[in-house]
C-alpha positions in Angstrom: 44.7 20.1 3.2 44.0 18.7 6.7 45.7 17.1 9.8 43.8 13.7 10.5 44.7 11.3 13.2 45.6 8.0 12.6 41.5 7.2 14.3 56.3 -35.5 -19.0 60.0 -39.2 -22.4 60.2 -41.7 -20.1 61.5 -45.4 -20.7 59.2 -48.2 -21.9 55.9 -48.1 -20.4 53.4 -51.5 -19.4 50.0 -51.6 -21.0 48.1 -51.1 -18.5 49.8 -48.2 -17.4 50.1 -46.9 -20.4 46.2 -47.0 -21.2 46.1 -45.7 -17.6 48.4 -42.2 -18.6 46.5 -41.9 -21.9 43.2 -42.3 -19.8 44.1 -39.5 -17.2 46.1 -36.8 -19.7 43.2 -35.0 -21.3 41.4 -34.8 -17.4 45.6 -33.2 -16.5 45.9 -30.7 -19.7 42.2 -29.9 -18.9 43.0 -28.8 -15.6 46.9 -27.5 -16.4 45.2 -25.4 -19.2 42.5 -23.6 -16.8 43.3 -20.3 -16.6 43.3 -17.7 -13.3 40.7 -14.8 -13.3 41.3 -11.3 -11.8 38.2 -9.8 -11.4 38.7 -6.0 -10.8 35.9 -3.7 -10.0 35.9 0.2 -10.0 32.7 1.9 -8.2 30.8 4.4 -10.0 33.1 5.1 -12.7 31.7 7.0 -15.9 33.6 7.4 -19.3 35.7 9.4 -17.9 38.8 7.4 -18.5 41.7 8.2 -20.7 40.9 5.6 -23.3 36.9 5.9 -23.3 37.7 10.1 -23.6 34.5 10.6 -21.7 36.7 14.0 -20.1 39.9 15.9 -21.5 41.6 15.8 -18.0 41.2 12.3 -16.8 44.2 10.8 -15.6 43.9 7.1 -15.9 47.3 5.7 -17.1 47.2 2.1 -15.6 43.2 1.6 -16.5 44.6 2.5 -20.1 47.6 0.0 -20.4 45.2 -2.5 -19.4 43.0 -1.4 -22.4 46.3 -1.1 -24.7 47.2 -4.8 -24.1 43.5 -6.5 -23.9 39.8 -5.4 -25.9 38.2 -1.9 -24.7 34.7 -2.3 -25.4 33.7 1.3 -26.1 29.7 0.4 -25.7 29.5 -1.3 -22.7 26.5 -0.7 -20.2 25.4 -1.6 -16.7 22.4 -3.6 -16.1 21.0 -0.7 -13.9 22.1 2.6 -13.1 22.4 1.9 -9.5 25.0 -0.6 -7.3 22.7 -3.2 -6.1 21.0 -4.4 -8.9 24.2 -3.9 -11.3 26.3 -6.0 -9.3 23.6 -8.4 -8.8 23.2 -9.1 -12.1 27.0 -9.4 -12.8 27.1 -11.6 -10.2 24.5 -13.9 -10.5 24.2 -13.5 -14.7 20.3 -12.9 -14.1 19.4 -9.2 -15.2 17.0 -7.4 -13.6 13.6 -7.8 -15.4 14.4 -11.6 -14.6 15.1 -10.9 -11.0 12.9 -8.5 -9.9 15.9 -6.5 -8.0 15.7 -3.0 -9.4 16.3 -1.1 -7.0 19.4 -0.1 -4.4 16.6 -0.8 -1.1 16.6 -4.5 -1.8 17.9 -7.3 -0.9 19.7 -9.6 -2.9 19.2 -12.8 -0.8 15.7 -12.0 0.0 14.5 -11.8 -4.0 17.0 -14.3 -5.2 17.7 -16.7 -2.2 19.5 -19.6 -4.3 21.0 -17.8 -6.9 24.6 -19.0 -7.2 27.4 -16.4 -7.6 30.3 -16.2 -9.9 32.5 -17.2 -7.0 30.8 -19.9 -5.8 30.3 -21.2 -9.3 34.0 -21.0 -9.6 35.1 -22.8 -6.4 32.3 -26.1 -6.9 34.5 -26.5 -10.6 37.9 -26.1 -8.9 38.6 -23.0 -8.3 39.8 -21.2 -5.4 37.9 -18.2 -4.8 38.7 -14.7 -2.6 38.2 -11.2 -2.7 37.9 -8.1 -0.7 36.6 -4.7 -1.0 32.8 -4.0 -2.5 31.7 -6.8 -4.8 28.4 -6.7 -4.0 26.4 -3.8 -2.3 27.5 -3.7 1.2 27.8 -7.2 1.8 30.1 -9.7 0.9 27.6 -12.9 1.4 30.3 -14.9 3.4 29.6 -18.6 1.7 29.8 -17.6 -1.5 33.8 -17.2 -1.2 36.7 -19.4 0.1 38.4 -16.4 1.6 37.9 -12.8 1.7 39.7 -9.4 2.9 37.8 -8.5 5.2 36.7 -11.6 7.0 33.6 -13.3 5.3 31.8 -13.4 8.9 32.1 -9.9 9.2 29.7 -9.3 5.7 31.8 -5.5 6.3 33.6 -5.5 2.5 35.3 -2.9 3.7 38.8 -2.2 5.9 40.1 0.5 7.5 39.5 4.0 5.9 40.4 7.3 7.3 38.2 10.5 7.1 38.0 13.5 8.0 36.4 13.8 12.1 33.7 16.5 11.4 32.0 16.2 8.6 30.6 18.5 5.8 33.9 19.2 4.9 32.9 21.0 1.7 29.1 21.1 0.5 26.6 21.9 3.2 24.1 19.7 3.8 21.2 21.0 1.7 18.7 19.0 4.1 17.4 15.7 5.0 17.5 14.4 1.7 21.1 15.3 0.7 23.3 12.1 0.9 25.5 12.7 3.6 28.2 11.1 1.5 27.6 13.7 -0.9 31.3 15.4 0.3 34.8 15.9 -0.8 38.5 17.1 0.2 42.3 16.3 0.0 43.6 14.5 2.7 46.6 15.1 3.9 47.7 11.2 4.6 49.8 8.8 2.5 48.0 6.2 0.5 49.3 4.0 2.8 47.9 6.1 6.2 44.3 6.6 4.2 44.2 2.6 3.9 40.8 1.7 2.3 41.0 1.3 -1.1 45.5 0.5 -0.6 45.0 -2.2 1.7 42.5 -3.7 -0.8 45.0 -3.4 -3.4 47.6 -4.4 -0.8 45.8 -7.8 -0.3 44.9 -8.9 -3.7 48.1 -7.8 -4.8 49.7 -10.6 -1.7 47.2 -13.3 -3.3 48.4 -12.3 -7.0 52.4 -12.2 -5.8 51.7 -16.2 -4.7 52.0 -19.1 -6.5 49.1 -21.3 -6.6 47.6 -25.4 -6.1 44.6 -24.0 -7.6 43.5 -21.7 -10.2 42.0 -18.7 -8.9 38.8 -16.3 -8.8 40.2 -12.9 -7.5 37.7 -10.0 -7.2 39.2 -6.8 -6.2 36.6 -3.8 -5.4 37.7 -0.4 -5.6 35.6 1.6 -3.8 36.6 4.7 -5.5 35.1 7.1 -7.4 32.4 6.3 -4.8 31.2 9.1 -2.9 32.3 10.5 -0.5 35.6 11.7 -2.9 38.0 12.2 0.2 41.1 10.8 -1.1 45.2 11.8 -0.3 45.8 15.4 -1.5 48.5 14.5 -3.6 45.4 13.4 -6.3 43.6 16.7 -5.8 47.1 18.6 -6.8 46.7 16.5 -10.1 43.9 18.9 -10.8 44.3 22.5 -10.1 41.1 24.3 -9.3 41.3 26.6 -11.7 42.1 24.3 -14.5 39.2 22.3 -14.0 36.6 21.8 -17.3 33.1 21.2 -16.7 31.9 18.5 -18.1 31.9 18.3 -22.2 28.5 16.6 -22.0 26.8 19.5 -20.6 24.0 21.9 -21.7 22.1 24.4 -20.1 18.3 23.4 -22.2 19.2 20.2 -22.9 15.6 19.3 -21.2 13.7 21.2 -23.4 13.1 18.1 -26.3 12.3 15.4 -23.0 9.0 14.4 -22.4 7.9 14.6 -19.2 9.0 11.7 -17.6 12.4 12.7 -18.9 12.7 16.0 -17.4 11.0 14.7 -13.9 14.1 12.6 -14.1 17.0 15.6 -15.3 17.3 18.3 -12.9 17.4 17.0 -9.3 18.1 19.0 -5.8 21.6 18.1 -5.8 22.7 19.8 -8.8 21.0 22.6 -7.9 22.3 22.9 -4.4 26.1 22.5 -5.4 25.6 25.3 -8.1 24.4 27.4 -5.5 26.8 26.5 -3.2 29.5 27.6 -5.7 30.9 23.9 -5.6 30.0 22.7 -9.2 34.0 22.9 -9.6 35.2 21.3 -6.6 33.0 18.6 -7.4 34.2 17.9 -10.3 37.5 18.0 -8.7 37.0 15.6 -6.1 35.7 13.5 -8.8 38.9 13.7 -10.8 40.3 13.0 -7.9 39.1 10.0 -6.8 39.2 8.4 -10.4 43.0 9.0 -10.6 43.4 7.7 -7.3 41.1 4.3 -8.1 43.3 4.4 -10.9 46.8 4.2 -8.7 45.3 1.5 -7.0 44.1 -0.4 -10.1 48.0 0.0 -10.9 49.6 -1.7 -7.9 47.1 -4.6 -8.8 48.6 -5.5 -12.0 51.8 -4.7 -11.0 51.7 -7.2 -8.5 50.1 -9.5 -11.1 52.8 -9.0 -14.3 55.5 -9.1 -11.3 54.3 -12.6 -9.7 53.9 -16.0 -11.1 50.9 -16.2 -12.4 51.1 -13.2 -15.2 51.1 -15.3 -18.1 47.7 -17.3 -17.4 45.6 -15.0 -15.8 42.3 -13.2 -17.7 42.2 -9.6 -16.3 38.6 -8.3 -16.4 37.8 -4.6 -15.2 34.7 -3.1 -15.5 32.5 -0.4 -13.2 29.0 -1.1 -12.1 27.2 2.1 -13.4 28.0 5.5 -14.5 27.4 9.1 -12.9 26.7 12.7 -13.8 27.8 15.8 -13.3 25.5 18.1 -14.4 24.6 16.5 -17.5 21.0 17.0 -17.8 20.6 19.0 -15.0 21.6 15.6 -13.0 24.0 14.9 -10.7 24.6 11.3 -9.1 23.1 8.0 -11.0 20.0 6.8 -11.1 19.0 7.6 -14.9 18.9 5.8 -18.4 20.8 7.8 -20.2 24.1 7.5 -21.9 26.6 9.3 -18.8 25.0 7.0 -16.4 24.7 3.8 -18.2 28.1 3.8 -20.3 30.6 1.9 -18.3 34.5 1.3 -18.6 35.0 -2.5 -19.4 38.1 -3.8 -20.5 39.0 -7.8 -20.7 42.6 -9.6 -21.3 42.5 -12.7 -21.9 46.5 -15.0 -22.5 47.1 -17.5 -24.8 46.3 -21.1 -24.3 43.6 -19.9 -22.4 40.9 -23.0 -22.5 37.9 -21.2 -23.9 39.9 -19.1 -25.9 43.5 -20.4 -27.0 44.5 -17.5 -29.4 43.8 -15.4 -26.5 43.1 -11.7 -26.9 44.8 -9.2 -29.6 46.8 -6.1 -27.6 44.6 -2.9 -28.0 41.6 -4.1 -29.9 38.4 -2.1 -29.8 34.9 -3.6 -29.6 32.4 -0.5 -30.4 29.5 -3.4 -30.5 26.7 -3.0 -27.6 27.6 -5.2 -24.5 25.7 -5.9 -21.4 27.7 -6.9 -17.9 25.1 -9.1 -17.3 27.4 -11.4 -20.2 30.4 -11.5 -17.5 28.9 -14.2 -15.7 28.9 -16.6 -19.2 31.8 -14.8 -20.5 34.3 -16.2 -17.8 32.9 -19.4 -17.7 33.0 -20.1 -21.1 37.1 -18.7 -21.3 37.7 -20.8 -17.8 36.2 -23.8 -20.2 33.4 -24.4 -17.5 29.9 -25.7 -18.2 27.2 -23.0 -18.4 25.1 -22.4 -15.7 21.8 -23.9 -15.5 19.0 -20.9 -17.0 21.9 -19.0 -18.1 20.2 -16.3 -21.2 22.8 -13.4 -21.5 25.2 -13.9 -24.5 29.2 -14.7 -23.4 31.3 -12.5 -25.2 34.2 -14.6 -25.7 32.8 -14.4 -30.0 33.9 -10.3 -29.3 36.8 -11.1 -27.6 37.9 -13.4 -30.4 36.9 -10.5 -33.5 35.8 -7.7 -32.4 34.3 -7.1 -35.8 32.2 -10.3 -35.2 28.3 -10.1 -36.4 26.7 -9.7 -33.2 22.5 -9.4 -32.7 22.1 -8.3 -29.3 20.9 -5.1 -28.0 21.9 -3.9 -24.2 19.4 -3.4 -22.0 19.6 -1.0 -18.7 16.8 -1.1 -16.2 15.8 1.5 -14.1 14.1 1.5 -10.4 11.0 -0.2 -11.5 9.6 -2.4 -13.9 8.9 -1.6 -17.7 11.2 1.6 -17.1 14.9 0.9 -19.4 17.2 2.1 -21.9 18.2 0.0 -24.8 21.7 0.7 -26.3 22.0 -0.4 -30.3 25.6 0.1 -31.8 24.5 3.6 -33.1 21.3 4.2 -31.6 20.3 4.3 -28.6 16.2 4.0 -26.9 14.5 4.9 -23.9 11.3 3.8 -22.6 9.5 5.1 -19.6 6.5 3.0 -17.9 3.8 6.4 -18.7 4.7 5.6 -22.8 7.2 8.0 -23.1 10.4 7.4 -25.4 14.0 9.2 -26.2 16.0 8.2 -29.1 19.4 9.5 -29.7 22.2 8.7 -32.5 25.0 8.1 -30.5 27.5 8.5 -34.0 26.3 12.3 -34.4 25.1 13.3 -31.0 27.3 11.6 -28.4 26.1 13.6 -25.1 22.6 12.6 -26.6 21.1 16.6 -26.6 18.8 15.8 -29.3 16.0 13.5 -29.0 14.3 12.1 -32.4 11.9 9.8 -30.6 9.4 12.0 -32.7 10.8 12.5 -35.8 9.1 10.1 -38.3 12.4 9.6 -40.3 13.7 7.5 -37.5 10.7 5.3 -36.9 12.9 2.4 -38.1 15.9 2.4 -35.9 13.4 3.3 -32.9 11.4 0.1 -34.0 14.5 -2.3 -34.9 15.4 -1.3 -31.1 12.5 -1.6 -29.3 13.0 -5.5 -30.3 15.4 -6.4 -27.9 12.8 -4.7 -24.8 12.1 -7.6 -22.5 8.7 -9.2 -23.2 8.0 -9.1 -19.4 9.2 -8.5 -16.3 9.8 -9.9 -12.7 7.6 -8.2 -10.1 9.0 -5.2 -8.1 8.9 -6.3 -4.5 9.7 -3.0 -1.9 12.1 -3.5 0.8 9.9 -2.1 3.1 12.1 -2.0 6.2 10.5 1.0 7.8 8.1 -0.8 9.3 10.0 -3.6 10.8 9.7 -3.2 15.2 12.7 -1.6 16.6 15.0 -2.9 19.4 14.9 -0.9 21.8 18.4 1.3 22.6 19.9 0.9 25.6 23.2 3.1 27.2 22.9 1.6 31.0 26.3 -0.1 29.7 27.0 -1.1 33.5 23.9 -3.6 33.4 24.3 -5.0 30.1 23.0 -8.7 30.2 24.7 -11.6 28.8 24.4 -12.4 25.5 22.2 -16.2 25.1 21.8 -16.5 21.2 19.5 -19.1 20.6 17.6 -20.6 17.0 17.7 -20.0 13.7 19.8 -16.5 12.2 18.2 -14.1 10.2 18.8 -10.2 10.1 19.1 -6.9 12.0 19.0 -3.7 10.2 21.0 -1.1 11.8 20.8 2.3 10.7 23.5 4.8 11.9 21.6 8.2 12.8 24.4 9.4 15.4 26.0 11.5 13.2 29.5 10.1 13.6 30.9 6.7 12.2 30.8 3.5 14.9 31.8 0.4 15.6 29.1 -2.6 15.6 30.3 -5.1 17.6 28.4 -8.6 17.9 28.8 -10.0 21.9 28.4 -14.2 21.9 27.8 -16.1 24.9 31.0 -16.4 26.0 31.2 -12.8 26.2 33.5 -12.4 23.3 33.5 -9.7 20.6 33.3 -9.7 17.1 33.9 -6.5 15.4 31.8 -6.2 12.3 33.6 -2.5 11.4 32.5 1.1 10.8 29.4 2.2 10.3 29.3 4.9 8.7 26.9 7.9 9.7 23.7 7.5 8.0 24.3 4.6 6.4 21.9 1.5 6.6 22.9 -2.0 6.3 22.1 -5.5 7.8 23.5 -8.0 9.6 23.4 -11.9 10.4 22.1 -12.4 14.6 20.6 -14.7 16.1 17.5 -14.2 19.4 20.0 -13.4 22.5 22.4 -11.9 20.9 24.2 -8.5 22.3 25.1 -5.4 19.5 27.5 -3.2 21.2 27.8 -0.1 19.5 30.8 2.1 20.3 32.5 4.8 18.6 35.3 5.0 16.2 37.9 5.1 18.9 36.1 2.3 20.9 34.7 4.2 23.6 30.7 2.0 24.1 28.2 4.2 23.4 25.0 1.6 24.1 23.6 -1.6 23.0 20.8 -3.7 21.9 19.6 -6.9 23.0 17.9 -9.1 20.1 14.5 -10.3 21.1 12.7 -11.3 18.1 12.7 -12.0 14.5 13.3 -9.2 11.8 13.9 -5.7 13.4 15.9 -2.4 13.1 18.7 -1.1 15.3 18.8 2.8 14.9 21.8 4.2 16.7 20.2 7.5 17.9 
């Protein structure tokens, strides 16, 4: 443990108005009959959940009530094995070999300008629309959403979180390279003192507790099991160290049938370093952890839901962008095709009279068919009875949600960092292609952790063949963020002479990128010398934000002491905080 400071049968009617009433009722029961959406996501969740059995020692009782009263879909898989370009392709409905985002270092509004989110999609047919937490990769792109917690302006999805003041707390840093997220430890706070991932529950929880004039888009972003896996100490004393399994999917020589493209991609420096750091364990602790503690907060969201007034016609969809390993394959962290990373939780409930489904879903059906989350976007607007959007080519799911026996054709298809690189996931079968020609094949039905690769064995030419099908015929050009070699502002400490902010023209971005080694504050000065606190920066993270030529950064640290500043003097440019 550890100490942290708190840093309509009415009489006769005329004709007229009578034609009138008849006129208007099917426009009223059309818009009565809409139904509320809760949108829940859960950061970097695997299989291990109670209900998907992807570890014995899971705790995740309120995920699993969810699943017991809705449809589990026990082959769902992200669009990518990495946050950006999963949640951009949930949220825009456009996968990646049609966007060209692949990769984690790009941005979303610079490959796909006009693409038009779920949210805003929502609100232009009626809907109020409002989140909070991380929806989309560390921005909440403000004017797509009528509200969100925190402010849009701020494009900081996340509040208040408390962590631990000196930092490694538990795995060294190996060098450079090592994520400095890459961390873990009980705190010794109350859900309530460790805010973060409670006040997002907190807030969507207020917004579910209210009654309505509109129906509703609510997206609620857990940021948890997200690295780093600091999280109340209660949730680490769910798990005693010397209880703890490794993981079932694990194998020493699991490599040994890959072809090279496959083993370049198994073992990686992190694995290694927390083996020899003795913290394979306590990884897999803080892991546990911080899934049973995502899981308390996915708990207080639909108990705030079944206790407020809009229980009965909201459709409760949770799902996690990607999955993660722990040592299967050598791996540890994302960034792979294969089944532990691209297997995700995704569980939908939708009530009766619901306009694009009025039977609504069955209580604890299972859908073992092979499901995309690129289909979210078209599932929810086809159950909210909304038009499809323009281009849309991923299949809704509301046939699956209706019988989840239904004969269904399609294939899913997860993309990895570049182009012509993917994993294709049948109903029992399950391909991988790498851009150099290589290819994995795995039955799922007899070899679940996928240790035995028949991409070779003639006898399964036909399912690798029936697969290979659904590959994309082409794909979207891979354009590099190449922020490195943006100019840099220059970093200035001489607070005493800081000049007045003048912001002046058009807006476009500033890349800061924390190198301090502590969190800060980014604080935007306008020209009337006011402050706008765009929240914690964490150390060594990167992110941009929305200026204008004039304008005044003030960095300061977490306890608001001003550390220095920059002074925006030209177009696109970084902001590294020394």
């Amino acid at each position: 443990m550890m100490h942290l400071p708190m840093t309509l049968r009415g009489t006769w009617l005329s004709v007229p108005l009578l034609l009138c009433v008849l006129t208007a009722w099917p426009a009223m029961a059309d818009e009565t009959a809409r139904p509320n959406v809760l949108f829940i996501s859960v950061d970097d969740l695997n299989d291990w959940v109670g209900c998907l059995q992807g570890h014995p020692q899971a705790r995740t009782p309120n995920i699993d009530r969810l699943a017991d009263s809705g449809v589990l879909f026990t082959n769902a898989h992200c669009s990518s094995p990495s946050c950006n370009p999963s949640r951009t392709a949930v949220m825009t409905g456009i996968p990646c070999y049609r966007s060209g985002l692949y990769d984690n270092r790009q941005r979303m509004r610079n490959i796909l300008p006009t693409a038009e989110l779920i949210p805003r999609y929502f609100s232009r047919h009626g809907y109020w629309s409002a989140g909070s937490g991380k929806i989309l990769h560390y921005f909440i792109d403000g004017d797509s959403w009528d509200q969100y917690f925190p402010k849009r302006f701020t494009e900081n999805p996340f509040p208040r979180t408390l962590y631990p003041e000196k930092r490694p707390v538990s795995l060294p840093r190996g060098g450079k390279w090592q994520y400095i997220e890459t961390d873990w430890g009980g705190l010794d706070v109350s859900d309530e003192e460790f805010g973060g991932d409670w006040l997002v529950s907190d807030w969507i929880g207020k917004q579910l507790r209210k009654q309505h004039d509109q129906p509703f888009f609510l997206a609620c972003g857990i940021y948890r099991p997200h690295e780093p896996w600091f999280v109340p100490q209660k949730y680490f004393d769910l798990f005693p160290l010397d209880e703890i399994q490794l993981p079932p999917g694990y194998r020493a020589n699991d490599l040994d049938d890959l072809p090279s493209a496959g083993k370049a991609l198994g073992p990686n420096r992190y694995f290694k370093h927390i083996q020899e750091q003795g913290q394979w364990k306590q990884g897999i602790q803080g892991y546990l952890a911080s899934i049973a503690f995502a899981d308390a907060m996915v708990g207080r969201v639909l108990n705030s839901l079944e206790q407020g007034p809009n229980s009965d016609n909201t459709i409760v969809m949770l799902w996690s962008d990607h999955g993660w390993h722990l040592g299967e394959k050598q791996h540890w962290q994302k960034y792979t095709a294969w089944r532990s990373c691209s297997r995700v939780p995704l569980v939908v409930k939708v009530p009766s009279g619901t306009t694009g489904l009025p039977a609504g879903t069955q209580p604890g059906q299972r859908c073992d068919e092979p499901v995309s989350l690129a289909s979210l976007y078209s599932t929810l607007t086809e159950l909210a009875g909304l038009p499809a959007k323009d281009g849309s080519t991923e299949p809704s799911l509301v046939p699956l949600l209706d019988d989840p026996q239904a004969k269904w054709d399609h294939a899913a298809v997860t993309h990895l960092q570049t182009p012509n690189n993917y994993g294709i996931s049948g109903k029992r079968f399950r391909y991988i292609h790498y851009d150099n020609g290589n290819e994995e094949l795995y039955d799922i039905q007899a070899d679940p952790y996928e240790w035995t690769n028949l991409a070779e064995d003639a006898k399964y030419t036909q399912q690798k063949e029936a697969l290979r099908k659904h590959a994309p015929k082409s794909f979207a050009q891979f354009i590099p963020a190449d922020v490195g070699k943006l100019p840099q502002l220059k970093w200035r400490t001489d607070l005493e002479s800081r000049p007045l902010a003048a912001p002046t023209g058009k807006s476009f971005d500033i890349f800061f990128n924390n190198k301090s080694g502590q969190p800060v504050e980014i604080v935007r000065i306008d020209a009337d010398a006011s402050e706008h606190s765009y929240g914690i920066l964490e150390s060594g993270w990167f992110k941009p934000y929305k200026t204008s030529r004039g304008h005044v950064w003030l960095v300061k640290t977490s306890d608001a002491q001003p550390l220095g500043y920059f002074v925006v003097g030209s177009d696109l440019a970084q902001a590294i905080i020394p």
